[in-house]
C-alpha positions as CSV (number, residue, x, y, z in Angstrom):
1,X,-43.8,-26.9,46.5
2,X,-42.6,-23.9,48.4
3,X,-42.3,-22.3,45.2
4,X,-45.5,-23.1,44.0
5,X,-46.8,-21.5,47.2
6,X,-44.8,-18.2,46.8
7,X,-45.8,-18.1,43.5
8,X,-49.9,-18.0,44.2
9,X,-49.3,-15.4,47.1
10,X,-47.9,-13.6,44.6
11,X,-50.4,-14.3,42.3
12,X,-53.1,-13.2,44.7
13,X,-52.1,-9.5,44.8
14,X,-48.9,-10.2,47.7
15,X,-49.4,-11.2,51.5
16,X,-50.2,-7.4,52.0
17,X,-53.1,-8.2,50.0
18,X,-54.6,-11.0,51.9
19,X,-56.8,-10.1,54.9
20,X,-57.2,-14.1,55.7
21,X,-57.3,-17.6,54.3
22,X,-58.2,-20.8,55.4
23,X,-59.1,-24.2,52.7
24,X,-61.6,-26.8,52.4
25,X,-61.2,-30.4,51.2
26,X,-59.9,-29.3,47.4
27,X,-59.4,-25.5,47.5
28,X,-57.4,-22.0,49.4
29,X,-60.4,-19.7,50.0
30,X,-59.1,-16.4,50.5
31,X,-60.4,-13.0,51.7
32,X,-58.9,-10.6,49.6
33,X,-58.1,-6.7,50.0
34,X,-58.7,-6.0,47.0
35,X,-59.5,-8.9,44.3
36,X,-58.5,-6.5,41.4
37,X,-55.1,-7.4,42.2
38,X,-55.4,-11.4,41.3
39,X,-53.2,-12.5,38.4
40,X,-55.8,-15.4,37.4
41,X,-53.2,-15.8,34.1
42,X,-50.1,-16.3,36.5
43,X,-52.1,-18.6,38.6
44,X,-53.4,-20.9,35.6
45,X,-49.7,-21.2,35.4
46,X,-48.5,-22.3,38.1
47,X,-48.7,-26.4,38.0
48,X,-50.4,-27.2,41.4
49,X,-53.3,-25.2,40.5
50,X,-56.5,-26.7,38.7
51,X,-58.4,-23.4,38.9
52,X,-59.8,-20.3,40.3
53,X,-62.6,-18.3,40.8
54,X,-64.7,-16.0,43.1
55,X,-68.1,-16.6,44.7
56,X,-69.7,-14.3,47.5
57,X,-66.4,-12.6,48.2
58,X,-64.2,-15.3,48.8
59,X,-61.4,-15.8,46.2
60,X,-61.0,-19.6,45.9
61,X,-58.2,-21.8,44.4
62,X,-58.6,-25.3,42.9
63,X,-55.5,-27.4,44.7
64,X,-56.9,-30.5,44.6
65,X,-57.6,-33.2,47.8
66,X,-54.4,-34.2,49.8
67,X,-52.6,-31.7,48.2
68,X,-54.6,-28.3,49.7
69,X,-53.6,-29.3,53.4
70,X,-50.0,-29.3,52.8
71,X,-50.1,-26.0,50.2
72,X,-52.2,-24.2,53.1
73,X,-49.6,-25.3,55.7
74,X,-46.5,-24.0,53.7
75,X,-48.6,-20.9,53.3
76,X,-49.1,-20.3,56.6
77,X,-45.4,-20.7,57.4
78,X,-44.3,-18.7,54.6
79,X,-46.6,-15.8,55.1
80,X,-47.3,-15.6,58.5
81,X,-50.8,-15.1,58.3
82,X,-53.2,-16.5,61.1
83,X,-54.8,-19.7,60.4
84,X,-58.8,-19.0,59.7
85,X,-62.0,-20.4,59.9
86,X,-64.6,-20.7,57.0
87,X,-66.6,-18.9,59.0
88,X,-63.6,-16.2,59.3
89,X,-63.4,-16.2,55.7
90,X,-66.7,-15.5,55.1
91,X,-67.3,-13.0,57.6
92,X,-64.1,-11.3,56.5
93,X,-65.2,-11.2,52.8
94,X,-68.8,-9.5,53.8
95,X,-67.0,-6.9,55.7
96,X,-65.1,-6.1,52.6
């Protein structure tokens, strides 16, 4: 799995590239630097993930229940980035 996670934080332009991320029952919702960066072809790629998409700034990826908790947490560990609040998220993504 901790390859799987590098792999979408790469896919998502880098850590340098995300300002903060948190995750809901089935998806990572990112706020994103700069979404221009995403590799959405690298991501449909990579097994764990069902999908992707953006909605009101927030970049989103489909893990899937049970599995998004654990993916999140190795995230966190791996990137170093601060855990976040939806509300976080959002607030982050109208600021950018």
């Amino acid at each position: 799995m901790r390859q799987s996670v590098g792999q979408i934080v790469q896919a998502v332009g880098g850590k340098e590239n995300i300002i903060a991320a948190t995750h809901c029952v089935t998806r990572l919702r990112f706020a994103l630097k700069d979404e221009g960066k995403v590799d959405k072809e690298a991501l449909e790629n990579i097994d764990i993930v069902k999908g992707s998409f953006s909605v009101n700034g927030q970049f989103q990826v489909v893990i899937g229940q049970g599995l998004v908790d654990k993916v999140y947490n190795e995230m966190v560990e791996m990137t170093g980035i601060g855990r976040a609040t939806k509300q976080d998220i959002k607030d982050a993504a109208e600021k950018n």
